[in-house]
C-alpha positions in Angstrom: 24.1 22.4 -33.5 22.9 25.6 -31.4 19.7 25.3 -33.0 19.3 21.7 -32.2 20.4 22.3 -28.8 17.9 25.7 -27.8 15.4 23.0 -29.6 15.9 20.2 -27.2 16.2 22.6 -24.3 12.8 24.2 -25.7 11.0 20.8 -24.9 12.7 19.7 -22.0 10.2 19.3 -19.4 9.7 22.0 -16.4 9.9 20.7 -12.6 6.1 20.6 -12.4 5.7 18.8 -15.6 7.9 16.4 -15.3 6.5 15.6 -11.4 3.1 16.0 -12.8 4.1 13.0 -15.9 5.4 10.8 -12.9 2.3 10.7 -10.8 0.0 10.4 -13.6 -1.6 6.9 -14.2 -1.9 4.4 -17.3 -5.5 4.4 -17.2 -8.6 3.5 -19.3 -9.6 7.5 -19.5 -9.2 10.5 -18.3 -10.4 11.1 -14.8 -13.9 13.6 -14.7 -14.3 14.8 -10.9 -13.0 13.4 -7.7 -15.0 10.6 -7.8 -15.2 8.3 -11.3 -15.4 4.7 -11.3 -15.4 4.3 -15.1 -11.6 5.2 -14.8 -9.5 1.8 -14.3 -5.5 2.4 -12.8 -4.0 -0.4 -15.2 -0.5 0.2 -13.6 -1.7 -0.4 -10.0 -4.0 -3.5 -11.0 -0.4 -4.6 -13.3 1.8 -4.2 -10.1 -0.8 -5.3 -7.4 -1.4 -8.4 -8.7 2.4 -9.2 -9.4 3.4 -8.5 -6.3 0.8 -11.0 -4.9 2.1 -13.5 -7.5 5.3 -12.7 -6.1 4.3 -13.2 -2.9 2.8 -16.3 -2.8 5.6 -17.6 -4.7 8.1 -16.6 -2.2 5.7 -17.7 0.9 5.7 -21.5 -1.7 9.2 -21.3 -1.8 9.9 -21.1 1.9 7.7 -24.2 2.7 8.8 -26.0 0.0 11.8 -25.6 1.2 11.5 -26.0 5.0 13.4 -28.5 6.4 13.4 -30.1 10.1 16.9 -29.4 10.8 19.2 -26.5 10.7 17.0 -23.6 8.9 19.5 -22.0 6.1 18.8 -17.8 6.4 15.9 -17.6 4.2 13.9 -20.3 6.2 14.7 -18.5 9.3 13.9 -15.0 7.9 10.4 -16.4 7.0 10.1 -18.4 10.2 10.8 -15.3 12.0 8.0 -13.0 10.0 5.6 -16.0 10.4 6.3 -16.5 14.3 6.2 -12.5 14.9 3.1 -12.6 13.2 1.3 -15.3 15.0 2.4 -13.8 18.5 1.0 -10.4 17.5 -2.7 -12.6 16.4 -2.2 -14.4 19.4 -2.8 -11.1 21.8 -4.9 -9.0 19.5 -7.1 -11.7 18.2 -9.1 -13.8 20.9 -10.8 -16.5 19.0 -10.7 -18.6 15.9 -6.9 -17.5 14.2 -7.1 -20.3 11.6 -7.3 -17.7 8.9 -7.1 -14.3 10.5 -3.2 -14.8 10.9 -2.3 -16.3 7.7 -4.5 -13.3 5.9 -2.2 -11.0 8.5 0.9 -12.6 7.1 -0.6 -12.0 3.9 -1.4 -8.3 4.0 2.3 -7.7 5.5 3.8 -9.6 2.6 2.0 -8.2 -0.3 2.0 -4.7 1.1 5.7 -4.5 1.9 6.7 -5.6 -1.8 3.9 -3.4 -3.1 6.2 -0.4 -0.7 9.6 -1.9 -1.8 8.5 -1.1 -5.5 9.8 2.8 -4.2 13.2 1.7 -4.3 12.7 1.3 -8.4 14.8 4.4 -10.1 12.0 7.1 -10.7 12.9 7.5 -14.7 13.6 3.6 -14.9 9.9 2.7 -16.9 10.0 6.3 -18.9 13.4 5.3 -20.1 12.0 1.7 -21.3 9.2 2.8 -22.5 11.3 5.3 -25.0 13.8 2.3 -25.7 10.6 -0.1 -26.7 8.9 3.1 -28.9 6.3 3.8 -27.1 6.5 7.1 -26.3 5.9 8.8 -22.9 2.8 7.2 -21.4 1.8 7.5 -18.2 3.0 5.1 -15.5 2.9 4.5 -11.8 5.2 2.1 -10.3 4.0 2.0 -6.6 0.4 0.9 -6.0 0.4 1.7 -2.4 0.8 5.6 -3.8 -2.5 5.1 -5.3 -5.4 5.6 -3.3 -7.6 3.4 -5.0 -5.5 0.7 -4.2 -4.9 1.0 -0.6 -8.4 1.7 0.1 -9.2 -1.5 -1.9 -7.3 -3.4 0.0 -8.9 -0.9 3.5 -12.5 -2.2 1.7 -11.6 -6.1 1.9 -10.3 -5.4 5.6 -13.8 -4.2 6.3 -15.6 -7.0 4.6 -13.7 -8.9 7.4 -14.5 -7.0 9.9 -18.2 -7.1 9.1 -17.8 -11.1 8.1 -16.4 -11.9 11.7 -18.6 -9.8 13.5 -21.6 -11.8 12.0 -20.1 -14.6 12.6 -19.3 -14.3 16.0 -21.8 -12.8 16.9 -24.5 -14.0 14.8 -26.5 -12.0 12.3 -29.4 -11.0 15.5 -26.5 -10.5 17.7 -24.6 -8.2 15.2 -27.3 -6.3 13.9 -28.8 -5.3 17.6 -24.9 -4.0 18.3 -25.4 -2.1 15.4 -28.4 -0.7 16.9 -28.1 -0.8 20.9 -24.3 0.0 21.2 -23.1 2.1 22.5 -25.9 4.3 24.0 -29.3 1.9 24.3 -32.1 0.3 22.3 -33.7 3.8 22.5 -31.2 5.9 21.0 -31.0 3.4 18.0 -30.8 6.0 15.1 -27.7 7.7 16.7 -25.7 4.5 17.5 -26.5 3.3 13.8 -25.7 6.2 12.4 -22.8 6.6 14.7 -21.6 2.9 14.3 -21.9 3.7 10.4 -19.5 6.4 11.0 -17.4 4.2 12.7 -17.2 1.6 9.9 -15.9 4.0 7.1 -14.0 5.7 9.2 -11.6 2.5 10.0 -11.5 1.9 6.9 -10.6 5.0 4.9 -7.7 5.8 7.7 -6.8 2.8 7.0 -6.3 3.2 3.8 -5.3 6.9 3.7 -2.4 6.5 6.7 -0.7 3.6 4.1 -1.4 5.6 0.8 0.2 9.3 2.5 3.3 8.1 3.7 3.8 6.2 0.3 2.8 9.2 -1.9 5.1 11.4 0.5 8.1 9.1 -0.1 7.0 8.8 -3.7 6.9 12.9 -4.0 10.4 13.5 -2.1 11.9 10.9 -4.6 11.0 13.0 -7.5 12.2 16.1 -5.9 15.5 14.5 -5.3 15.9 13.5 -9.1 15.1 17.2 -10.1 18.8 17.7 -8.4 20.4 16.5 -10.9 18.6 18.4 -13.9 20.5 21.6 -12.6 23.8 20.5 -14.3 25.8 21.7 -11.3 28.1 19.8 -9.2 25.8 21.1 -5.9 22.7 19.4 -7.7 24.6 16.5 -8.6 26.2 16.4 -5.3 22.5 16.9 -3.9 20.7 14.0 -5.9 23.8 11.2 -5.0 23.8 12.5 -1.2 19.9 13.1 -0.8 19.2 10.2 -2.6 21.3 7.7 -0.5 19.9 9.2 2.8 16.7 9.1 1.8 16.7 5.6 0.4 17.9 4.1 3.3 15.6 5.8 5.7 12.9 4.7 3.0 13.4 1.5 3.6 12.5 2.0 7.4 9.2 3.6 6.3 8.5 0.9 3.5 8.8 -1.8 6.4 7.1 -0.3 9.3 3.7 1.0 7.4 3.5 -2.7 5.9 3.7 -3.6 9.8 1.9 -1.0 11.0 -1.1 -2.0 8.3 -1.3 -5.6 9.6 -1.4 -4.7 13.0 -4.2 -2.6 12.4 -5.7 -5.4 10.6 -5.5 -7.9 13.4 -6.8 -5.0 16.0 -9.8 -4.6 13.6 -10.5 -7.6 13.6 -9.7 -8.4 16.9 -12.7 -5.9 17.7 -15.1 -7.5 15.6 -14.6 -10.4 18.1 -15.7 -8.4 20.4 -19.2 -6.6 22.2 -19.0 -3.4 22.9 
C-alpha cells in the first residue's frame, strides 16, 4: 500500500505541470516559433463552430417562437438583446444597417457563449477523457483564450471594415483616403504607411483586449483548483470560497467583453462610413 501510495504521489503532477497540461491545445503538431501556420487548434475550431451552431439555433428558436402578444421571458430576453443592439447601430452606424446590426448581434451572441464556456469545471474534459480511455490529451475549452481565435474573428471584423469602406466610398474614393488622409496628397507614403498602421492595429487590439481578459480568467481558474490539491481544510476552504467569488464576478467579465467586442465592431465600422 505505501509503495503504491509514494508511487502515485511520485506522478502526481506539480502546479506548473498541471497549469501547463490545461492551456495546452489538441493540435495537428507541435508548435515551431511564435509564428506557424501549419499548426491547426482542433479544440478552438471544435468549440467555435459549436457555439455558432448553438447560436443560431437559439437566435431560430426565439423567432420561431415570437408571438404578437404577451412575450413569455425568453422572447423578451432576446427582444431586449436585439433592441439594445439596434439602438447602439443606430448611433454608431450612420448608413446602410441592413447587415451591420444583425452581424453585431451576431458577434455578441457567438462571443458571449464562446466566454460562458469559462464557467465549464477546469478538470471536467481531463476526467472524460480518462473515463473514455483516452489518456491525457491536450484540450482547451474556451476559444476566446486562444489567440488565434479571437484574432480570427478581429481578421473578419477588418474585412468589413475594408468591405464598407469600398463600398461607401468607392474603390477611387477609398484608395485616395488611403493615400491623402490625413496629412495631403504629398505626404502619401506616410499616410499609407501610417493608415497601414492603423488597420492592424484595430484589429490585433481587438483581438488581443478579448483574448487577455479571457486567458486571465482562464489562468486564475486554474490557480483556484490548485487549492484544493493541498489537502487542507484552508485550501479546501480556499478553492469553494475563491471559486464562488470568482465565478460570479466571471460572469460580469464574460458578458461585458462580448459587449464591449461588438461595440467596438459597430464603431469600426461605423468609421469606415466615414472620411477622415
Amino acid at each position: 500500500m505505501t509503495t503504491t501510495v509514494e508511487g502515485a504521489a511520485n506522478h502526481a503532477p506539480t502546479a506548473s505541470e498541471y497549469i501547463r497540461h490545461h492551456l495546452g491545445h489538441l493540435s495537428n503538431t507541435h508548435q515551431n516559433g511564435p509564428v506557424d501556420f501549419s499548426v491547426i487548434h482542433y479544440d478552438t475550431l471544435f468549440w467555435s463552430i459549436a457555439m455558432g451552431v448553438l447560436g443560431c439555433l437559439i437566435m431560430w428558436m426565439a423567432a420561431r417562437k415570437a408571438t404578437a402578444g404577451v412575450p413569455g421571458r425568453f422572447q423578451a430576453a432576446v427582444e431586449m438583446l436585439v433592441e439594445m443592439v439596434e439602438n447602439q447601430s443606430k448611433t454608431i452606424v450612420h448608413g446602410d444597417r441592413s447587415f451591420i446590426a444583425p452581424a453585431a448581434l451576431t458577434v455578441f451572441v457567438w462571443v458571449a457563449l464562446m466566454n460562458s464556456l469559462d464557467f465549464l469545471p477546469v478538470d471536467l474534459f481531463a476526467a472524460a477523457f480518462r473515463a473514455l480511455g483516452f489518456g491525457e490529451p491536450h484540450h482547451r475549452v474556451v476559444p476566446t483564450a486562444d489567440l488565434n481565435g479571437t484574432i480570427g474573428i478581429s481578421l473578419g471584423v477588418l474585412i468589413l471594415m475594408l468591405y464598407y469602406g469600398i463600398k461607401i466610398k468607392g474603390f477611387g474614393g477609398w484608395l485616395h483616403e488611403l493615400f491623402a488622409a490625413p496629412f495631403g496628397i504629398y505626404m502619401a507614403p506616410f499616410n499609407l504607411l501610417l493608415n497601414i498602421i492603423e488597420y492592424a492595429a484595430k484589429m490585433v487590439s481587438l483581438g488581443m483586449r478579448l483574448f487577455g481578459n479571457m486567458f486571465a480568467g482562464e489562468l486564475l481558474f486554474l490557480l483556484i483548483a490548485l487549492l484544493g490539491s493541498t489537502a487542507t481544510v484552508f485550501g479546501f476552504a480556499g478553492q469553494v470560497i475563491a471559486g464562488s467569488i470568482w465565478a460570479i464576478f466571471h460572469i460580469l467579465i464574460v458578458f461585458l467583453q462580448a459587449f464591449i467586442f461588438m461595440m467596438l465592431t459597430l464603431v469600426y465600422l461605423g468609421q469606415a462610413h466615414e472620411g477622415h
